[in-house]
C-alpha positions in Angstrom: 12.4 -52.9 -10.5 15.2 -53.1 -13.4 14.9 -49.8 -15.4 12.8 -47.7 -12.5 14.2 -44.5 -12.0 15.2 -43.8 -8.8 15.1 -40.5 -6.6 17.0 -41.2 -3.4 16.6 -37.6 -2.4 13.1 -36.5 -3.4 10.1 -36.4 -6.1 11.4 -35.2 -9.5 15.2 -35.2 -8.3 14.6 -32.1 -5.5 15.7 -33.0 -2.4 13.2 -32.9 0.7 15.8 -30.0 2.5 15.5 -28.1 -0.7 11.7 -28.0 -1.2 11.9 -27.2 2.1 13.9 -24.0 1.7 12.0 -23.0 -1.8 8.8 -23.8 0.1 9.8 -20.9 3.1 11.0 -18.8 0.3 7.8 -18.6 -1.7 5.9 -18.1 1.6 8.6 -15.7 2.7 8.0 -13.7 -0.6 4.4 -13.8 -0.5 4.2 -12.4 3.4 7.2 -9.7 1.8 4.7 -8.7 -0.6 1.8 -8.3 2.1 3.6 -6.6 4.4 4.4 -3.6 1.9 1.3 -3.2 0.9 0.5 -2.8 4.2 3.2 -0.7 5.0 2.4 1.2 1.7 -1.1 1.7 2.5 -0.1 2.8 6.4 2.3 5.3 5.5 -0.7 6.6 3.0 -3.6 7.0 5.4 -1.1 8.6 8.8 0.1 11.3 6.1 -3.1 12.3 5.3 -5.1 15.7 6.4 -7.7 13.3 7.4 -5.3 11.2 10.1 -3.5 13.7 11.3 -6.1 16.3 12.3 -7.9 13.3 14.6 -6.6 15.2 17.2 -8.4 18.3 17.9 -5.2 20.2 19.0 -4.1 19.1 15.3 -7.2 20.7 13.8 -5.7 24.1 16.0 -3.3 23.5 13.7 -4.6 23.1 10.0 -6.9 26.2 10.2 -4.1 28.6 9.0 -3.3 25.6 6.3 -6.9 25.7 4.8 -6.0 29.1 4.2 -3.0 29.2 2.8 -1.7 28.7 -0.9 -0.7 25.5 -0.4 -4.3 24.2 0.6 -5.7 26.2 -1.9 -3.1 26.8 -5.3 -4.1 28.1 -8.3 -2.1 25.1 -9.8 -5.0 22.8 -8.6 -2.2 20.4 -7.1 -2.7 20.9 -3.3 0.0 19.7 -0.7 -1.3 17.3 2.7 0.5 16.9 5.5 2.9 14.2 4.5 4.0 15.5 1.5 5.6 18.2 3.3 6.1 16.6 6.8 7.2 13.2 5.9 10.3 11.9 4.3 10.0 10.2 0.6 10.2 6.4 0.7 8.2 3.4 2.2 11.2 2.8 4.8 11.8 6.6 5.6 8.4 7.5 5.8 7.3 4.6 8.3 10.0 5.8 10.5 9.1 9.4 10.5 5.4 7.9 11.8 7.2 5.8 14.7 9.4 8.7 15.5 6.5 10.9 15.6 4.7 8.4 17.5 6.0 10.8 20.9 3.4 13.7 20.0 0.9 11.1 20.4 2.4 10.3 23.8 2.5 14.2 24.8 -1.2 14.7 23.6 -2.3 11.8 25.7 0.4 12.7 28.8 1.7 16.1 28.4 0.1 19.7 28.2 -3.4 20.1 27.4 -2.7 20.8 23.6 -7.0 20.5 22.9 -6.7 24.5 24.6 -6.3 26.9 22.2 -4.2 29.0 24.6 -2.2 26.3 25.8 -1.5 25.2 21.9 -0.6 28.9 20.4 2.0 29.1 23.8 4.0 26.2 22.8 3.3 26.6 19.2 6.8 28.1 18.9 8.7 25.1 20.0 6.6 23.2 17.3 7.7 25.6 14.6 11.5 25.6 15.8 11.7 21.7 15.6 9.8 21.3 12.5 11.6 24.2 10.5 15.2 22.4 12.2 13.7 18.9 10.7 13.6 20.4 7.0 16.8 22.1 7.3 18.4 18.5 8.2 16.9 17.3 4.9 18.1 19.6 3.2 13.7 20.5 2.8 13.7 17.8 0.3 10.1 17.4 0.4 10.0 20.6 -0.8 11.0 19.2 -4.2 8.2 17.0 -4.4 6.6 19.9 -6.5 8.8 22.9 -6.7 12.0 22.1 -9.0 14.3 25.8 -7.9 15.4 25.6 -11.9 12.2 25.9 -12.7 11.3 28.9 -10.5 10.2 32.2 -12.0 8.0 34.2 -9.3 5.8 37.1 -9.9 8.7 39.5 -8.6 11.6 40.5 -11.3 14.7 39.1 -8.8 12.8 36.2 -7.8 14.3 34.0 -10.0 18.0 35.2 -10.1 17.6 34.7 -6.2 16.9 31.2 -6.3 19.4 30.2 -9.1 22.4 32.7 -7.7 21.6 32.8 -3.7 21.0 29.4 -3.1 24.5 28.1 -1.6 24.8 26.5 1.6 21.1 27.6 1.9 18.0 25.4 2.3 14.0 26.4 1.4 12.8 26.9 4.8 15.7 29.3 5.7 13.6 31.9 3.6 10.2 30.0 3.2 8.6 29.7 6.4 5.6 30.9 7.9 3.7 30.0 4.8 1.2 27.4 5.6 1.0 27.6 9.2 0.5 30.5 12.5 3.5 32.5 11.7 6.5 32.2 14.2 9.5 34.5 14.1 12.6 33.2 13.5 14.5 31.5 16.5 17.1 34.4 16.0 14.5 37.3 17.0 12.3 35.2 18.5 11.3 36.6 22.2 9.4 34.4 24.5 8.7 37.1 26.6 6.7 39.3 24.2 4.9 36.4 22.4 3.1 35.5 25.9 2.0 39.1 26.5 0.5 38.7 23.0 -1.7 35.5 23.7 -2.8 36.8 26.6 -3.7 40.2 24.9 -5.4 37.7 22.2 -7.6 35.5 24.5 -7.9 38.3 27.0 -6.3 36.6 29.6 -4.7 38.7 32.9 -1.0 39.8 32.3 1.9 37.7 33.3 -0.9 34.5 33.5 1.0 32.3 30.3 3.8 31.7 32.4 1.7 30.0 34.7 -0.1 28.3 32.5 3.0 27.3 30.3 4.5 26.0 33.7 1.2 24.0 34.4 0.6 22.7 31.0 -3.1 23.9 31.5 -5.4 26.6 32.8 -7.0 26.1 35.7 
């Protein structure tokens, strides 16, 4: 009719293509927004004490942790397993869980971690490859809650240490065997008397870790 308007390409001017696309972008977006709080809330619960001691060879693990200072500080704030262990970030943090996804597949497939003798003879490999993962990052979870300007220590040097010995050097080179069984460094490290010491600890016969290092089990 004279004086209609007329909207060859749509309702209200919009073309059907273009509703279209702002249709799939509004559901895109609102999917987007579900996914990270799913991702959010993922990365939350598989850093948690709770998730990651599922595993009883995990809970071999955390008894040295309750112990320590970082379980129990006098500050009140205490530290769980992914605030030292996995990166900062929704992104880097979900792939520190898929990488880690392989200890899952060696608890399932490999050695019989559940055995506390079995566990303390390849703890040492453990500690290597998680102390090597902080000194790749620079231990930059470490700065969730220690800021090195801000450290004073109960010892007189402590604090000229960290503000004049620092260079090329990263936390974990000095701070290690704080929270968990302690390991000596890779540099001293000998395989050879740490076995004769598990098997002095659990009693075992002398020489039987290698066997049961070899086996993944005792039989």
């Amino acid at each position: 009719m004279a004086g209609d308007t007329v909207y060859p390409l749509g309702v209200g001017g919009i073309g059907i293509e273009t509703r279209h696309v702002l249709m799939a972008l509004m559901v895109g977006g609102v999917a987007g927004v579900i996914f990270m709080v799913v991702l959010l809330e993922f990365d939350h619960y598989t850093s948690s004490v709770e998730f990651c001691t599922t595993c009883h060879s995990m809970e071999l693990v955390a008894e040295p942790y309750y112990q320590s200072s970082h379980y129990n500080p006098a500050s009140g704030v205490r530290a769980e397993c992914g605030d030292c262990h996995v990166s900062e970030g929704v992104f880097a943090a979900t792939w520190d869980h898929l990488v880690g996804s392989k200890d899952l597949y060696k608890q399932l497939f490999g050695p019989d971690y559940d055995d506390p003798v079995v566990n303390k003879l390849h703890l040492p490999d453990a500690a290597f490859a998680a102390r090597e993962w902080f000194r790749k990052r620079d231990s930059a979870t470490c700065s969730r809650c220690h800021t090195i300007d801000a450290i004073v220590g109960t010892r007189p040097a402590t604090q000229l240490i960290h503000q004049q010995e620092t260079e090329g050097k990263s936390c974990i080179d000095c701070h290690y065997n704080l929270v968990h069984t302690p390991v000596p460094h890779r540099k001293v490290f000998d395989r050879e008397a740490w076995n004769r010491q598990i098997e002095e600890e659990f009693g075992l016969e002398a020489g039987s870790s290698d066997t049961i290092l070899e086996q993944g089990k005792r039989l």
